[in-house]
PDB file of N, CA, C and O in Angstrom:
ATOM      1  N   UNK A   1     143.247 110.180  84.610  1.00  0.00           N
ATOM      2  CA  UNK A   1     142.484 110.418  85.827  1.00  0.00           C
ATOM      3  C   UNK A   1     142.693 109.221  86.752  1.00  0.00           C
ATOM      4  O   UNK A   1     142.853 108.102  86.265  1.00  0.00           O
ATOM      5  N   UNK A   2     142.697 109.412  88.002  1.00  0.00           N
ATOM      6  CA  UNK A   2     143.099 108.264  88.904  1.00  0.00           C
ATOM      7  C   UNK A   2     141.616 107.192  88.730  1.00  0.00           C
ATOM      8  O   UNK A   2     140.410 107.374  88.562  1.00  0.00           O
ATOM      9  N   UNK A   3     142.267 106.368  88.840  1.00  0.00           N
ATOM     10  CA  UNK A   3     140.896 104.951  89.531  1.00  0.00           C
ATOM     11  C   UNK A   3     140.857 104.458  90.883  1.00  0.00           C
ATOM     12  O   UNK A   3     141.804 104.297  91.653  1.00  0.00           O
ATOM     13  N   UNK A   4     139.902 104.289  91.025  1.00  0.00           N
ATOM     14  CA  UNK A   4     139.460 103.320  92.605  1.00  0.00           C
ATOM     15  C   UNK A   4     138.458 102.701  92.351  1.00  0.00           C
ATOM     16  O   UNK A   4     137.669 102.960  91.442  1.00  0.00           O
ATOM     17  N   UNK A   5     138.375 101.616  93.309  1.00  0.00           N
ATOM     18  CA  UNK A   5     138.051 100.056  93.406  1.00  0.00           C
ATOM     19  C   UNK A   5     137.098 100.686  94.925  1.00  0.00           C
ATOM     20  O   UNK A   5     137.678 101.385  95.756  1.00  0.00           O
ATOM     21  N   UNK A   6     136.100 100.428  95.028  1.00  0.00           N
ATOM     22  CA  UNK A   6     135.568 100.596  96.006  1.00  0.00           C
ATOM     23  C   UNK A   6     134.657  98.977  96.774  1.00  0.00           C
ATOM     24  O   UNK A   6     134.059  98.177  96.054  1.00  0.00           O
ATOM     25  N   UNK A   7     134.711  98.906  97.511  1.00  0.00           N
ATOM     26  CA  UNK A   7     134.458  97.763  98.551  1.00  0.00           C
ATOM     27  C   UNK A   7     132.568  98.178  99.127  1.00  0.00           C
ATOM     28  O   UNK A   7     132.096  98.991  99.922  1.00  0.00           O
ATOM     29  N   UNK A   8     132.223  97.562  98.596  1.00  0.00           N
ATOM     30  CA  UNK A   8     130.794  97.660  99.412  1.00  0.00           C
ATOM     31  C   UNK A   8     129.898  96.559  99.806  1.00  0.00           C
ATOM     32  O   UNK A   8     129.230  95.739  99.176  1.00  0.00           O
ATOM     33  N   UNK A   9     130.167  96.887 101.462  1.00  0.00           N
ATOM     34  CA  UNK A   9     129.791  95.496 102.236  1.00  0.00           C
ATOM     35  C   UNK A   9     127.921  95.571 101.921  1.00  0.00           C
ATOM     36  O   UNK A   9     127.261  96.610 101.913  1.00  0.00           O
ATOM     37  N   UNK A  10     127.404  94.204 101.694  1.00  0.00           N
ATOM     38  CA  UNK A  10     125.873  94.065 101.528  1.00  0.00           C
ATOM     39  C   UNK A  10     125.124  93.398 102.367  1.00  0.00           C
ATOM     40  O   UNK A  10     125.290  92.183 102.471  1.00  0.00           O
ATOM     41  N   UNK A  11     123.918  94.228 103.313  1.00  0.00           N
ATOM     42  CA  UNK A  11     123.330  93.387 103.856  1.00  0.00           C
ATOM     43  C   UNK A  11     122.824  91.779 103.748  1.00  0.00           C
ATOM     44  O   UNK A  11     123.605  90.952 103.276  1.00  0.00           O
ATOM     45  N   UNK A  12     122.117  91.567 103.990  1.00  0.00           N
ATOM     46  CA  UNK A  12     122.336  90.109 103.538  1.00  0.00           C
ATOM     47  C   UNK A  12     120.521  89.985 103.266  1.00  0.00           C
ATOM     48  O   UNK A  12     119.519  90.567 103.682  1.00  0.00           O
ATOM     49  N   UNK A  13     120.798  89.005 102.440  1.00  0.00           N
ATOM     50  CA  UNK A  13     119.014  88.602 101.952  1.00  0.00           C
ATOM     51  C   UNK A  13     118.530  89.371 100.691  1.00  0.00           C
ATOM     52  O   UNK A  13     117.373  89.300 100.275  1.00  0.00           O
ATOM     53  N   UNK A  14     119.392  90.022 100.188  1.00  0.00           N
ATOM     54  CA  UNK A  14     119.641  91.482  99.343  1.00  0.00           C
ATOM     55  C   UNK A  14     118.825  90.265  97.794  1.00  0.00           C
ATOM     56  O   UNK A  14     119.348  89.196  97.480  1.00  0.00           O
ATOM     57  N   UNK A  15     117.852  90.693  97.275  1.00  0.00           N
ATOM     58  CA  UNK A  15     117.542  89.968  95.950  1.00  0.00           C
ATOM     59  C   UNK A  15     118.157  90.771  94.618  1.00  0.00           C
ATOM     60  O   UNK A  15     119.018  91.650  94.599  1.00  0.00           O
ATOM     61  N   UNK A  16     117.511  90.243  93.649  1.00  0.00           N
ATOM     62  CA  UNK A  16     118.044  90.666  92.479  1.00  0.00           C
ATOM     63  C   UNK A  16     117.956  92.143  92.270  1.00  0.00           C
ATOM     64  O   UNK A  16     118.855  92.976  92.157  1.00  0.00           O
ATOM     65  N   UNK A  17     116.451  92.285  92.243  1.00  0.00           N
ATOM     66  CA  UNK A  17     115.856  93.427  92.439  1.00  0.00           C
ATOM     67  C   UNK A  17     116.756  94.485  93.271  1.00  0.00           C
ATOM     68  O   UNK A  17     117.148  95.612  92.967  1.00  0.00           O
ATOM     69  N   UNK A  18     116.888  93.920  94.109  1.00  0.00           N
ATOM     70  CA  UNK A  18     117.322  94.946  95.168  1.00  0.00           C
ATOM     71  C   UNK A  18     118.938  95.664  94.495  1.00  0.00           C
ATOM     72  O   UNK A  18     119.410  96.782  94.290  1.00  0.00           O
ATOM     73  N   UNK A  19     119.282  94.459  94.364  1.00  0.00           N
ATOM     74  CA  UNK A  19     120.879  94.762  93.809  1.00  0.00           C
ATOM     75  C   UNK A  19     120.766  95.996  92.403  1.00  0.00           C
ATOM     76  O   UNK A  19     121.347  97.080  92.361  1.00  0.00           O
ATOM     77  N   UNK A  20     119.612  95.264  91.097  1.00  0.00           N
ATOM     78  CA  UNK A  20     119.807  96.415  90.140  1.00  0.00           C
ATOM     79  C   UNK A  20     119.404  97.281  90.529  1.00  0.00           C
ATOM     80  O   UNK A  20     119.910  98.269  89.996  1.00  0.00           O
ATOM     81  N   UNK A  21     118.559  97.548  91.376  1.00  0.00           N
ATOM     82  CA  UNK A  21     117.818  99.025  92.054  1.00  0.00           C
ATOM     83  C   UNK A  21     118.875 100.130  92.387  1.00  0.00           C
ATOM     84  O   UNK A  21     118.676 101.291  92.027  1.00  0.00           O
ATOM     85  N   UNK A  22     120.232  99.690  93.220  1.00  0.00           N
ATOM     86  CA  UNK A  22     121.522 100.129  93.423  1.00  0.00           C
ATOM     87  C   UNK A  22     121.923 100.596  92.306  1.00  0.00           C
ATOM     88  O   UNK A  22     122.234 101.776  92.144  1.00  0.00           O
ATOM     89  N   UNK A  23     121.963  99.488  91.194  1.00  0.00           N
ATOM     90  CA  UNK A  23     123.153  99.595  90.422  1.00  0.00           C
ATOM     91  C   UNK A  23     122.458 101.143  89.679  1.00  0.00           C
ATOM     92  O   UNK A  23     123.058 102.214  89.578  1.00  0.00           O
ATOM     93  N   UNK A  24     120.890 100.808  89.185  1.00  0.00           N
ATOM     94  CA  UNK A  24     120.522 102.380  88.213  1.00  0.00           C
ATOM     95  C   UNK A  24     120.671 103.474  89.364  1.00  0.00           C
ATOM     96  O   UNK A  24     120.877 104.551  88.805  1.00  0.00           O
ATOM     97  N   UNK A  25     120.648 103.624  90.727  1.00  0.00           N
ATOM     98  CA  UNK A  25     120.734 104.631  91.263  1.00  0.00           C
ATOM     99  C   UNK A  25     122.079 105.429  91.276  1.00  0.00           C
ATOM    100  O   UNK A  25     122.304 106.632  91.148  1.00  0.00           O
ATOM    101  N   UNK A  26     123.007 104.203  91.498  1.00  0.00           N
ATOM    102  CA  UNK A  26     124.566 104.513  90.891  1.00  0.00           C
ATOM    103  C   UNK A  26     124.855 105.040  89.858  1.00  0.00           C
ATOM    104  O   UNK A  26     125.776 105.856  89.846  1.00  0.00           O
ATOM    105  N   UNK A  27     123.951 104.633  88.364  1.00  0.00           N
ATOM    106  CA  UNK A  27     124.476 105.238  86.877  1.00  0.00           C
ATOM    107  C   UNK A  27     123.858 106.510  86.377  1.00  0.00           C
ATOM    108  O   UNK A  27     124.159 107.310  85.491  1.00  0.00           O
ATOM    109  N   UNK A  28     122.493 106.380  87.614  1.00  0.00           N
ATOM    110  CA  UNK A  28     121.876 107.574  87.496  1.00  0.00           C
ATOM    111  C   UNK A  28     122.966 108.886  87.920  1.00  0.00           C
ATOM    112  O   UNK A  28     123.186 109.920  87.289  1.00  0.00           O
ATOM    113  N   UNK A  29     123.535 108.422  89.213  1.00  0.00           N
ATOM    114  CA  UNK A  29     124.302 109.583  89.786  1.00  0.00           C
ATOM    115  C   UNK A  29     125.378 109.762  89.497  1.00  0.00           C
ATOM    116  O   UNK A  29     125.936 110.705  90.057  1.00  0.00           O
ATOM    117  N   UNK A  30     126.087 109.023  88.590  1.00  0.00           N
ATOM    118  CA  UNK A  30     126.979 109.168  87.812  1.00  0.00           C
ATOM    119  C   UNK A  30     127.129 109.883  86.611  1.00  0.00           C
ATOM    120  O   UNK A  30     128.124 110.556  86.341  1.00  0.00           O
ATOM    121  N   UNK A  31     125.692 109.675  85.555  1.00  0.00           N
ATOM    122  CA  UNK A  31     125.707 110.321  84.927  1.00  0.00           C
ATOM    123  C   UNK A  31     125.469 111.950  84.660  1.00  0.00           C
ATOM    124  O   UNK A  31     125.491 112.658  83.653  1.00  0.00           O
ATOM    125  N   UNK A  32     125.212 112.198  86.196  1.00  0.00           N
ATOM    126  CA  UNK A  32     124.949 113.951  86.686  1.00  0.00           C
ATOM    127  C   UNK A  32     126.105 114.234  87.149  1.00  0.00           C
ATOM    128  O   UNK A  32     126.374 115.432  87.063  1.00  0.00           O
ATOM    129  N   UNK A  33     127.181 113.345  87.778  1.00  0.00           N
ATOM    130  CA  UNK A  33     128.555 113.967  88.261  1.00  0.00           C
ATOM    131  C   UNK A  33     129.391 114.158  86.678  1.00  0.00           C
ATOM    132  O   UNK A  33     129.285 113.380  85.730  1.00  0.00           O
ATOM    133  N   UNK A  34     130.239 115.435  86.727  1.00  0.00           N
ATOM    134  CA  UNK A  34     130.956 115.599  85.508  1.00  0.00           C
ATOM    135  C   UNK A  34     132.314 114.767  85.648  1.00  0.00           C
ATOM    136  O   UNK A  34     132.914 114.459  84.619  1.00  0.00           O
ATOM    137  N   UNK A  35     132.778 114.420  86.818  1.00  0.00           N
ATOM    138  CA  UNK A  35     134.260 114.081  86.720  1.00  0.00           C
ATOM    139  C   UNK A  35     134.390 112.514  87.365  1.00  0.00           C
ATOM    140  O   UNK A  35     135.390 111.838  87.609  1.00  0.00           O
ATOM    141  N   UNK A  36     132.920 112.229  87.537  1.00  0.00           N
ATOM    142  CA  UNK A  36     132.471 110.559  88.189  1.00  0.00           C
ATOM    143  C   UNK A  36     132.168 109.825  87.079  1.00  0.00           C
ATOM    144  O   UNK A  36     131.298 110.145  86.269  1.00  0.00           O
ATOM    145  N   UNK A  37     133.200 108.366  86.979  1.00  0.00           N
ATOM    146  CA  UNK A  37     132.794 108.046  85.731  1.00  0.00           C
ATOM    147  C   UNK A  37     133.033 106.028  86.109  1.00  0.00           C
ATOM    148  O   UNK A  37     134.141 105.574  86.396  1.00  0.00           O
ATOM    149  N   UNK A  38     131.795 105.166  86.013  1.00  0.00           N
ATOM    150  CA  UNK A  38     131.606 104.108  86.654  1.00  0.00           C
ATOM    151  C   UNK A  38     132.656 103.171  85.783  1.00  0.00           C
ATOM    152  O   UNK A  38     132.115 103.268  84.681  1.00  0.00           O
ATOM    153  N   UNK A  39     133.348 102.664  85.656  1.00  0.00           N
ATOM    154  CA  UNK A  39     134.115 101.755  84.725  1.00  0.00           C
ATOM    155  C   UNK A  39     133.577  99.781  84.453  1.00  0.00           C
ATOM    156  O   UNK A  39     133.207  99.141  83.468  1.00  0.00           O
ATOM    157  N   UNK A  40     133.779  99.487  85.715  1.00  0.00           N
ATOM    158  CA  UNK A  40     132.755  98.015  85.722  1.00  0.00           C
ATOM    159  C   UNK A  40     132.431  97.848  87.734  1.00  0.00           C
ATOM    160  O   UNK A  40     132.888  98.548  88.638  1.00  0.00           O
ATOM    161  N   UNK A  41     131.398  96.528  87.811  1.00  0.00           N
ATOM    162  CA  UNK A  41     131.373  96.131  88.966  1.00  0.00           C
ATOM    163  C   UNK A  41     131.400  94.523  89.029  1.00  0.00           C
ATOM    164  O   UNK A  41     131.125  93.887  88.011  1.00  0.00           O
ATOM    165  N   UNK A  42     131.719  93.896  90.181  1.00  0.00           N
ATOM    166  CA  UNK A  42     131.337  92.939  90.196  1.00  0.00           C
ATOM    167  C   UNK A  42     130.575  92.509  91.402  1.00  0.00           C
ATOM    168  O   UNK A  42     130.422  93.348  92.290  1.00  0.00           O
ATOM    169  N   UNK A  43     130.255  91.740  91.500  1.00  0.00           N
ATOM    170  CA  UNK A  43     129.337  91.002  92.811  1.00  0.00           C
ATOM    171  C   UNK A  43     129.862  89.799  93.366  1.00  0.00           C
ATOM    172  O   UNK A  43     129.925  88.758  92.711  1.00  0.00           O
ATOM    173  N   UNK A  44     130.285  89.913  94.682  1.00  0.00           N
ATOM    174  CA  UNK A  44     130.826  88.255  95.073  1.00  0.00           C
ATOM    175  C   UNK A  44     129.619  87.867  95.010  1.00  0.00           C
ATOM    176  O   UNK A  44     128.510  88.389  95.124  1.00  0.00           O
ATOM    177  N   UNK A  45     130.398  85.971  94.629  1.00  0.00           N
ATOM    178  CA  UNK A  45     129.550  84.862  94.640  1.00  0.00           C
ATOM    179  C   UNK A  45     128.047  84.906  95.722  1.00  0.00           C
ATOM    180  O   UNK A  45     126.902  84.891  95.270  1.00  0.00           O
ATOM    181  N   UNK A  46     128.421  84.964  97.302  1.00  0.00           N
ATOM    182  CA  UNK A  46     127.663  84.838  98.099  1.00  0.00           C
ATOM    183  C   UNK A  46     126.783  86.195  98.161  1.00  0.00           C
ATOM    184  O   UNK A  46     126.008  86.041  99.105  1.00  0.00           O
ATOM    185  N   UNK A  47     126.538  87.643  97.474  1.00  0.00           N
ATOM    186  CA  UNK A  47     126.389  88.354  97.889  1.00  0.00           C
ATOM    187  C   UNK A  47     126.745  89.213  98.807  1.00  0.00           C
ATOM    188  O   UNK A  47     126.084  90.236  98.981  1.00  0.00           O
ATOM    189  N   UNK A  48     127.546  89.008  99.340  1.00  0.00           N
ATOM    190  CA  UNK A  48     128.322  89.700 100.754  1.00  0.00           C
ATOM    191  C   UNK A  48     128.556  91.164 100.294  1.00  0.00           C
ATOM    192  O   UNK A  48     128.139  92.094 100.983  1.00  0.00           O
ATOM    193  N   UNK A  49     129.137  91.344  99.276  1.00  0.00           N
ATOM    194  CA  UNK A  49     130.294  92.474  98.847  1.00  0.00           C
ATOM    195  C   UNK A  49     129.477  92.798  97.002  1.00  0.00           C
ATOM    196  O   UNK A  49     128.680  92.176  96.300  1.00  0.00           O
ATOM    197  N   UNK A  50     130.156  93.938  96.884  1.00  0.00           N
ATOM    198  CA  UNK A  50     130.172  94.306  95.406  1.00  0.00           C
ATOM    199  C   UNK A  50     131.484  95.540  95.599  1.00  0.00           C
ATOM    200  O   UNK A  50     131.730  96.448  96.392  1.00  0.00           O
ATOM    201  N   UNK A  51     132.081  94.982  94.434  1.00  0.00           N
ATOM    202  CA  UNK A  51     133.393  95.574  94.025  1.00  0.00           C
ATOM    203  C   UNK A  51     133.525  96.712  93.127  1.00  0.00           C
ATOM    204  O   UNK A  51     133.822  96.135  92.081  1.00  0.00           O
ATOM    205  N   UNK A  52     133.493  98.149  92.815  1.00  0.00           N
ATOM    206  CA  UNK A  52     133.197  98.733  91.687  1.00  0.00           C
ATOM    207  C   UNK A  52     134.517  99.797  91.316  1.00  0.00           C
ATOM    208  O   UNK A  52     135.002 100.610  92.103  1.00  0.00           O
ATOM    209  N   UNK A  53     134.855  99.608  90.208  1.00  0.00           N
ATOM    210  CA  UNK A  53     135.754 100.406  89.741  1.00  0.00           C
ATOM    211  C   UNK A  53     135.303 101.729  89.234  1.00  0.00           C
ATOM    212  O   UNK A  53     134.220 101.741  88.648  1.00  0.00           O
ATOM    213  N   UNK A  54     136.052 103.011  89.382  1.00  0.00           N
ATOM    214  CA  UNK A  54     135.851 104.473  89.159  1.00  0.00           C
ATOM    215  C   UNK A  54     137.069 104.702  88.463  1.00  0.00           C
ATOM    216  O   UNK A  54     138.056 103.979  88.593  1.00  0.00           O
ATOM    217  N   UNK A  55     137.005 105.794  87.659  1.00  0.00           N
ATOM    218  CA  UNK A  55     137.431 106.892  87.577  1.00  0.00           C
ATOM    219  C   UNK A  55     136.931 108.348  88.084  1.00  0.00           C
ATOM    220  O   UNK A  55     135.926 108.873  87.605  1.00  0.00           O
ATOM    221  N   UNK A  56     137.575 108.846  88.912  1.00  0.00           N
ATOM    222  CA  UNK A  56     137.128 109.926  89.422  1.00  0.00           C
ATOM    223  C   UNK A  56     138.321 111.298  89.960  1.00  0.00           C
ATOM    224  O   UNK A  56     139.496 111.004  89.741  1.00  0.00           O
ATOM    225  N   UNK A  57     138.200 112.034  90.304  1.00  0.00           N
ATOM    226  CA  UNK A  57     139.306 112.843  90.697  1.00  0.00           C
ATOM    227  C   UNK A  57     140.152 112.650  92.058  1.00  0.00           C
ATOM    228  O   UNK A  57     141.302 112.902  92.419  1.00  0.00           O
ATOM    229  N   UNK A  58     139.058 112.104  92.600  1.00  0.00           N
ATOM    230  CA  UNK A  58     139.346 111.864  94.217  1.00  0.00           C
ATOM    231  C   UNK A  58     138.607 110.678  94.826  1.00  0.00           C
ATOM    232  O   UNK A  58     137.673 110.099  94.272  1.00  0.00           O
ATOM    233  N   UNK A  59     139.211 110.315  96.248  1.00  0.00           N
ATOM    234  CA  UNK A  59     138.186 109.296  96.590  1.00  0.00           C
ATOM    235  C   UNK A  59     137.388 109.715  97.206  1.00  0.00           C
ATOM    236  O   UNK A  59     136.476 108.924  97.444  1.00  0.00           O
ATOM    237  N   UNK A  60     137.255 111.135  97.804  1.00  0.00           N
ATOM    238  CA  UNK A  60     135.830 112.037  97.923  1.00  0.00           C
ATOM    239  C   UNK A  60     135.087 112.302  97.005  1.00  0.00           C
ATOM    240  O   UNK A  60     133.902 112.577  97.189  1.00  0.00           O
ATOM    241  N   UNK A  61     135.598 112.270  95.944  1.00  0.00           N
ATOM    242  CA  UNK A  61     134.496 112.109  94.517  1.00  0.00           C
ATOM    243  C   UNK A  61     133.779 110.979  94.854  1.00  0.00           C
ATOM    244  O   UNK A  61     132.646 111.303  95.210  1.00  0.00           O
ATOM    245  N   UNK A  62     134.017 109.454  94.900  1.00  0.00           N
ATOM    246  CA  UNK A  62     133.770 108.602  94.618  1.00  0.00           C
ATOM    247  C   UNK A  62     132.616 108.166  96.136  1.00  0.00           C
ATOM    248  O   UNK A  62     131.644 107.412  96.102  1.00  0.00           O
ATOM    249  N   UNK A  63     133.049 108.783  97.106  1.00  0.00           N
ATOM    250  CA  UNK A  63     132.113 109.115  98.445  1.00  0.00           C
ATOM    251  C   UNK A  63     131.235 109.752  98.165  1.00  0.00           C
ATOM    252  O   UNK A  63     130.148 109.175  98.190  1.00  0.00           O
ATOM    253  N   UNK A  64     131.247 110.875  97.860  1.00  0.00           N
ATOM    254  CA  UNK A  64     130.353 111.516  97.217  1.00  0.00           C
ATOM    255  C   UNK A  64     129.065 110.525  96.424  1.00  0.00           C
ATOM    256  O   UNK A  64     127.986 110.022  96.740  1.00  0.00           O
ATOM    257  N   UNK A  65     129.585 110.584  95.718  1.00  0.00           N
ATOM    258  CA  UNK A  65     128.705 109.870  94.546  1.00  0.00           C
ATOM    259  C   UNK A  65     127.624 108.397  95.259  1.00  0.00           C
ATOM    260  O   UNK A  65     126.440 108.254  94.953  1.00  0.00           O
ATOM    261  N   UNK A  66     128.306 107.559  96.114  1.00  0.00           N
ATOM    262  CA  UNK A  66     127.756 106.735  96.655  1.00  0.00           C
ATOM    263  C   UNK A  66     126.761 107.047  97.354  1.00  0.00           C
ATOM    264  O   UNK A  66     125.707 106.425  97.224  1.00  0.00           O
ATOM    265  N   UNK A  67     126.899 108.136  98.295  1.00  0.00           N
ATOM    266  CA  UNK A  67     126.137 108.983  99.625  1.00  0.00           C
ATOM    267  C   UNK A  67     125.253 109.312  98.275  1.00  0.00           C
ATOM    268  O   UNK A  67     124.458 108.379  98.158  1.00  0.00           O
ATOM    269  N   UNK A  68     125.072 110.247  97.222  1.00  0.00           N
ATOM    270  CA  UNK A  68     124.218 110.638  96.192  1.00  0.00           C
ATOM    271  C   UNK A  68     123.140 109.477  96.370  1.00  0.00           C
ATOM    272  O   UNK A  68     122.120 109.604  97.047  1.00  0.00           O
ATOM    273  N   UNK A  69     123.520 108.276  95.641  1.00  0.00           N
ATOM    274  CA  UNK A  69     122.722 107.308  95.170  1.00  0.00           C
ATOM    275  C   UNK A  69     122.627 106.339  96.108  1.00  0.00           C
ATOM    276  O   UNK A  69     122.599 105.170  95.723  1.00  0.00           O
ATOM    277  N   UNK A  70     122.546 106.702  97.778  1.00  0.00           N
ATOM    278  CA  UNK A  70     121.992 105.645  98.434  1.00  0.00           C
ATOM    279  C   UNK A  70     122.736 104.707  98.448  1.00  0.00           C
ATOM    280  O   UNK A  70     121.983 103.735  98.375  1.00  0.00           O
ATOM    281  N   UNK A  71     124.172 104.208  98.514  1.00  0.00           N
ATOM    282  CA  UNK A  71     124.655 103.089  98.390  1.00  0.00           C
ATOM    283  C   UNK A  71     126.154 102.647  99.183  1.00  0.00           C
ATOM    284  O   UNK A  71     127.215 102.984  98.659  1.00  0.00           O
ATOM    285  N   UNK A  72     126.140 101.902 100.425  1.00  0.00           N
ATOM    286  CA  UNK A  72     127.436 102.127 100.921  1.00  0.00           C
ATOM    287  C   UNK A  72     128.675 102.124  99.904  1.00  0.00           C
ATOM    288  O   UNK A  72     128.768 101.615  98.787  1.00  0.00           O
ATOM    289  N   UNK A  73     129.673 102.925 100.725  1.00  0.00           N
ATOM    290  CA  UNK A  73     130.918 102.724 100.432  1.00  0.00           C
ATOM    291  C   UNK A  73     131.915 102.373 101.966  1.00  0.00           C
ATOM    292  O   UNK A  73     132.230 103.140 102.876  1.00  0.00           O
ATOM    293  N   UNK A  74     132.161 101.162 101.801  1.00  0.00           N
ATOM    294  CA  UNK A  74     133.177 100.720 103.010  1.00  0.00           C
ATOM    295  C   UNK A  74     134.580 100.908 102.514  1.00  0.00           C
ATOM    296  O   UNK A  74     135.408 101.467 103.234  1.00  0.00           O
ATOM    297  N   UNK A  75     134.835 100.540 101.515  1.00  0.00           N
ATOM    298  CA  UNK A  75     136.544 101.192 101.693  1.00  0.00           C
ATOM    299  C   UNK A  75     136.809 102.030 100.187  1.00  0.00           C
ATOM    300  O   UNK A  75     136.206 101.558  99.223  1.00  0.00           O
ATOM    301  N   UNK A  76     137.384 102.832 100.026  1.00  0.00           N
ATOM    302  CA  UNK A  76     137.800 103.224  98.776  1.00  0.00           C
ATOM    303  C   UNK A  76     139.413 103.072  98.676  1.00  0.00           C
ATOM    304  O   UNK A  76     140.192 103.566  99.491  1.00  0.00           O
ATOM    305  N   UNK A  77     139.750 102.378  97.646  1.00  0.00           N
ATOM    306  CA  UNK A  77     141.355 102.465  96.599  1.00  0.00           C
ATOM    307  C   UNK A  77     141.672 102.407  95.751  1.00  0.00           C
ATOM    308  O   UNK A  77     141.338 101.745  94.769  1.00  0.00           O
ATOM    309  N   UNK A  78     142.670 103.353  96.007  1.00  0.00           N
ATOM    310  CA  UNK A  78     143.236 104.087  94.691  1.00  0.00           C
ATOM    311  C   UNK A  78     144.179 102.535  93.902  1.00  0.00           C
ATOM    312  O   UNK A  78     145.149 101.911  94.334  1.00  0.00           O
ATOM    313  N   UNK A  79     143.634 102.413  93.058  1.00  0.00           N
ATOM    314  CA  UNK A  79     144.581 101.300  91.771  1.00  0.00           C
ATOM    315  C   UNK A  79     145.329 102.197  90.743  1.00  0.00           C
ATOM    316  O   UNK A  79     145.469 103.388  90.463  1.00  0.00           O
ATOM    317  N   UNK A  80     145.803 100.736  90.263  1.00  0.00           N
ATOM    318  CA  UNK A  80     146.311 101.022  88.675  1.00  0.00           C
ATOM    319  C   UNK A  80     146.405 100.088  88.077  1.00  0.00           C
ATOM    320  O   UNK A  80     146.978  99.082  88.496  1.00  0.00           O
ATOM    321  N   UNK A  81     145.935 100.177  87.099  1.00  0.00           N
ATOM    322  CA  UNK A  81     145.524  99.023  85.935  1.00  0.00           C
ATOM    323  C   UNK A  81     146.745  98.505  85.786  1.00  0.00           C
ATOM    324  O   UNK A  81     147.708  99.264  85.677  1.00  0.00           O
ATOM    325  N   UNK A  82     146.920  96.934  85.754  1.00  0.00           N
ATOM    326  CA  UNK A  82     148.185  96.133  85.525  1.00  0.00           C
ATOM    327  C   UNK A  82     147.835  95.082  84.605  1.00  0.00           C
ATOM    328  O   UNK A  82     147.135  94.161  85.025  1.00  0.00           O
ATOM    329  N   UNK A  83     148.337  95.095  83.061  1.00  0.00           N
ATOM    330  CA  UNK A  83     147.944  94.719  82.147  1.00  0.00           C
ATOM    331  C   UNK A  83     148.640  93.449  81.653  1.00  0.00           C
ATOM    332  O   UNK A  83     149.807  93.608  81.296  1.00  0.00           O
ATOM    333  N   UNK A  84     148.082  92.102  81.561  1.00  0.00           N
ATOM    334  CA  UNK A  84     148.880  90.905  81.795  1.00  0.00           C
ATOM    335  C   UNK A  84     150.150  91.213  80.074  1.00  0.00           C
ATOM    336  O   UNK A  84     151.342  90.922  79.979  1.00  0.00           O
ATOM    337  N   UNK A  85     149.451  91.714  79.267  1.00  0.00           N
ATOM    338  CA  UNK A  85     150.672  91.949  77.882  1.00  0.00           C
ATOM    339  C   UNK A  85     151.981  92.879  78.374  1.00  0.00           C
ATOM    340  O   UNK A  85     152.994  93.320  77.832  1.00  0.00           O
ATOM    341  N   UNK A  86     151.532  92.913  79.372  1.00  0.00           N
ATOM    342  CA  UNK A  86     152.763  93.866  80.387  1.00  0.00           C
ATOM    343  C   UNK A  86     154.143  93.244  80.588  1.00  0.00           C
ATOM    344  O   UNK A  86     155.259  93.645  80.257  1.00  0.00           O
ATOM    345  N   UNK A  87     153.650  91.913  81.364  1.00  0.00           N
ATOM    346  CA  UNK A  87     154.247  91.410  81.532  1.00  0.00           C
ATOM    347  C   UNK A  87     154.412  89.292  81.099  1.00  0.00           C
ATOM    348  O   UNK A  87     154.943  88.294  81.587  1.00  0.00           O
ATOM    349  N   UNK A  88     153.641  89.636  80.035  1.00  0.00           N
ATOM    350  CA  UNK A  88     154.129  88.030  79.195  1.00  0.00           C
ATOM    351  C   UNK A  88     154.626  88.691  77.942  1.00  0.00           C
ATOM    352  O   UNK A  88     154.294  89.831  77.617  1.00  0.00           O
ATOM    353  N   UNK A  89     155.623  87.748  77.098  1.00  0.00           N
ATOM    354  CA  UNK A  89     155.914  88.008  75.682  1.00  0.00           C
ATOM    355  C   UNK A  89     155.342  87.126  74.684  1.00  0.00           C
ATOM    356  O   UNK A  89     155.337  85.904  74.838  1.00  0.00           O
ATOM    357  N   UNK A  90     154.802  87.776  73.542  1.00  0.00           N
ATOM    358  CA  UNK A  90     153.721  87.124  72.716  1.00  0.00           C
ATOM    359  C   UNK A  90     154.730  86.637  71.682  1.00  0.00           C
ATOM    360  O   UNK A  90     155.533  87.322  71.048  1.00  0.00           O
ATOM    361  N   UNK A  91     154.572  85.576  71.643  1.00  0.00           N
ATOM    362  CA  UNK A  91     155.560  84.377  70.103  1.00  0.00           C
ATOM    363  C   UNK A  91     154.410  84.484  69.094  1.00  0.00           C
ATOM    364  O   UNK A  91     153.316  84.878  69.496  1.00  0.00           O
ATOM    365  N   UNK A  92     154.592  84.156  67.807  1.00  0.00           N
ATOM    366  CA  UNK A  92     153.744  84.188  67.002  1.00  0.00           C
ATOM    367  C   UNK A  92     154.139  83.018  66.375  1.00  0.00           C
ATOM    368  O   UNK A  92     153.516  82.600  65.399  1.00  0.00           O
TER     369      UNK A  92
END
């Protein structure tokens, strides 16, 4: 199934609270979509942004799902996992 990395710009002053409040509204609405599936997120340092990886069918899936649970989405992209054993060779 494809992945995307979605970009979500954050008001500012945003507390802790505020942030997990997002995050269960997100896993909530995830766990009702059949083909929406959350993989990890992260949070820049300053709060500005949160970064979240999907699997989903589409990046209208992944719109979807945000608009569901209250939570911008400023950019959606499509990735692909690039795995560092990919490209180093392991000596033993």
């Amino acid at each position: 199934m494809p992945r995307f990395v979605i970009e979500r710009n954050l008001p500012p002053g945003l507390s802790d609270a505020d942030i997990d409040a997002a995050a269960r509204r997100a896993v909530a609405v995830n766990s009702a979509l059949r083909d929406v599936r959350w993989i990890h997120s992260n949070l820049a340092i300053d709060r500005s942004k949160f970064f979240c990886e999907y699997e989903a069918p589409s990046a209208d899936a992944v719109r979807e799902a945000a608009r569901l649970a209250e939570i911008p989405c400023d950019v959606v992209t499509e990735v692909r996992e690039v795995h560092p054993d990919a490209y180093t060779k392991r000596t033993l």
